[in-house]
Backbone as CSV, one residue per row, in Angstrom:
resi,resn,N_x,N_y,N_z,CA_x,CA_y,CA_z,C_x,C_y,C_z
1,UNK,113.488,108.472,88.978,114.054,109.565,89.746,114.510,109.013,91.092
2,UNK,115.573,109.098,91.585,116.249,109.058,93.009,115.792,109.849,93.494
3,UNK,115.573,109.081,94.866,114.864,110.343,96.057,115.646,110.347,97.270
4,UNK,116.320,111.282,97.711,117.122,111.264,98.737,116.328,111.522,100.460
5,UNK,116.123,110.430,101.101,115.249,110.462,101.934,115.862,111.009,103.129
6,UNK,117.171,111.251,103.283,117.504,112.495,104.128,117.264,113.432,103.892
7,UNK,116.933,114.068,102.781,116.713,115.294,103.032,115.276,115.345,102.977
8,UNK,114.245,114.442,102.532,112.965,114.264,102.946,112.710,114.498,104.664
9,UNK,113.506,113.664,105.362,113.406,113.647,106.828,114.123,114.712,107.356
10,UNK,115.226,115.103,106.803,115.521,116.723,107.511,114.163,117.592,107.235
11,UNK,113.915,117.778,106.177,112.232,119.034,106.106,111.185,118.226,107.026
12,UNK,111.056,117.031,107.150,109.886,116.592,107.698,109.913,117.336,109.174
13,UNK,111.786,116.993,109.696,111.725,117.489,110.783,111.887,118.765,111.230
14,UNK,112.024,119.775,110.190,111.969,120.531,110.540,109.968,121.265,110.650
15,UNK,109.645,120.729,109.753,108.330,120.955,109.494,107.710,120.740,110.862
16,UNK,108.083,119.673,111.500,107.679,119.323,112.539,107.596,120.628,114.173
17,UNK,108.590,121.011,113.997,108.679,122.060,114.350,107.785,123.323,114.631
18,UNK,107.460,123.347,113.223,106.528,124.388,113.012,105.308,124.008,114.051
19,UNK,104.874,122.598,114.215,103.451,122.340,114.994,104.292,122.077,116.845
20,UNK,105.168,122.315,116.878,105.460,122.487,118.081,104.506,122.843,119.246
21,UNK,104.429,121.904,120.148,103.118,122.299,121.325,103.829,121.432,122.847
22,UNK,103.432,122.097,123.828,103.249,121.417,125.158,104.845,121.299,125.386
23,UNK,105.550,122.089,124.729,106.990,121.772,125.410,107.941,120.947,123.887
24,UNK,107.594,120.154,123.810,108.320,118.524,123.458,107.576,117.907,122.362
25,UNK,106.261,118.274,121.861,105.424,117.400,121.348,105.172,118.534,120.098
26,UNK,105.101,117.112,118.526,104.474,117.935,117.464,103.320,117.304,117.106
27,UNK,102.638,117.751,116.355,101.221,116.913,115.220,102.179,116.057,114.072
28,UNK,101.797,115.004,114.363,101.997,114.064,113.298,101.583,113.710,112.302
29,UNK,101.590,114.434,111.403,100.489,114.393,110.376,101.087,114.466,109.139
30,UNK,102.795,113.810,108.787,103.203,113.121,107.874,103.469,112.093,107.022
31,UNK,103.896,111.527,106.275,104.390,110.563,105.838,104.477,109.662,107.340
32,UNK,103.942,108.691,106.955,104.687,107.361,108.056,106.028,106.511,107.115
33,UNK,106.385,106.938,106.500,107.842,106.366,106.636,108.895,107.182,106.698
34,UNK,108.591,108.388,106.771,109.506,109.621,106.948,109.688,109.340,108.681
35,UNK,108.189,109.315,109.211,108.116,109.658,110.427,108.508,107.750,110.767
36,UNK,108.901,106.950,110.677,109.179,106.031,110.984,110.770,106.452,110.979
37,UNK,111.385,106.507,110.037,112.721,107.005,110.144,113.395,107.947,110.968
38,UNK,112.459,108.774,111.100,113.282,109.440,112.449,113.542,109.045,113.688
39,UNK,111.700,108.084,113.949,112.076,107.060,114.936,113.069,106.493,115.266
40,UNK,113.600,105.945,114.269,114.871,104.913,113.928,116.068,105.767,113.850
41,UNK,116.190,106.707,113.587,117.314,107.697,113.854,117.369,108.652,115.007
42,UNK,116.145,108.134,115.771,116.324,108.936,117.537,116.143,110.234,118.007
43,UNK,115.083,110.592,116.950,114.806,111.803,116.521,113.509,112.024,117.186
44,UNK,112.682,110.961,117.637,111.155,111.397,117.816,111.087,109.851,118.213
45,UNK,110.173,109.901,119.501,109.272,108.968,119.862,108.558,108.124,118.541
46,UNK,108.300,106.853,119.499,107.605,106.034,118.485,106.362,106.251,117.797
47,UNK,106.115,106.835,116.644,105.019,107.561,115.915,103.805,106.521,115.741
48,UNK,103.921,105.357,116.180,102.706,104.383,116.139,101.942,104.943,117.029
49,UNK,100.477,105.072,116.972,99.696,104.380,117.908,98.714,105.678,117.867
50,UNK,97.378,105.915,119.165,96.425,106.835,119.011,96.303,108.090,118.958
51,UNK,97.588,108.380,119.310,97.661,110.105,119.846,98.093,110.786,118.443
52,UNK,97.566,112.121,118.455,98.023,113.028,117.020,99.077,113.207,117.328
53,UNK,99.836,113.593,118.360,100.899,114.264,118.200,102.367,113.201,118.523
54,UNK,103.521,113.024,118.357,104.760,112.928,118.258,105.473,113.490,119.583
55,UNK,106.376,112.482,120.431,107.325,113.508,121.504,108.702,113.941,120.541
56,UNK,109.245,114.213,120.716,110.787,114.965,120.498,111.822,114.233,121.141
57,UNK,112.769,113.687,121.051,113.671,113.331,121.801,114.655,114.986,122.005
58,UNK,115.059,114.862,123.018,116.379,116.261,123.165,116.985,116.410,121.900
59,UNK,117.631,115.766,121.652,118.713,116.010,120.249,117.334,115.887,119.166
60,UNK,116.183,115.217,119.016,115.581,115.551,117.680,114.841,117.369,118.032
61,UNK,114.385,117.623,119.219,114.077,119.094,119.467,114.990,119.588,118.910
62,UNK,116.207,119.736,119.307,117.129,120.675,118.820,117.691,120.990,117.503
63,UNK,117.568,119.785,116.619,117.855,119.177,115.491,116.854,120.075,114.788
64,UNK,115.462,120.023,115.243,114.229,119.976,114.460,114.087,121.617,114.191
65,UNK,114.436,122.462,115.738,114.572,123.760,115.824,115.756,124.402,114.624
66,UNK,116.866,123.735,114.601,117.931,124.393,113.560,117.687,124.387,112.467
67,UNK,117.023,122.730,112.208,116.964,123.165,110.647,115.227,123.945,110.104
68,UNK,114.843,123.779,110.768,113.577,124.909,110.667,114.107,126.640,110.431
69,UNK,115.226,126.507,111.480,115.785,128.200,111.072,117.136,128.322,109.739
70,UNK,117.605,127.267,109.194,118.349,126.910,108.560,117.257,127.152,106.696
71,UNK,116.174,126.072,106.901,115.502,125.927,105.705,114.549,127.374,105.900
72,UNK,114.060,127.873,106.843,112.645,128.607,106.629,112.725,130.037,106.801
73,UNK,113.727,130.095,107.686,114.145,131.838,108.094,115.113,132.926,107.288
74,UNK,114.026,133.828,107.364,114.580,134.626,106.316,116.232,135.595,106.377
């Protein structure tokens, strides 16, 4: 089976969303190669290291907000 990992990382980010906190910041509590890829596509701070949660870059906030109302809203 082909797995199309954009659209894995569009839901991730929108999912991300959903744990939205402190402004800018989500819980990271996905896939690390989903969440590596967004890294790499400028979407979210570097997901390595001690902290639970993830920053947002501007364009991945905004990104993350649309398609959350795109995939989830009724």
């Amino acid at each position: 089976m082909a797995i199309d990992e954009d659209k894995i990382d569009e839901s991730v980010l929108a999912l991300l969303y959903l744990t939205l906190h402190d402004g800018s910041r989500a819980w990271k509590s996905f896939d690390w190669d989903a969440m590596n890829r967004l890294h790499e596509k400028g979407l979210i701070g570097n997901p390595v290291g001690k902290a639970k949660s993830v920053v947002f870059t501007e364009e991945g906030l905004k990104e993350s907000e649309r398609l959350f109302r795109e995939l989830f809203s009724a």
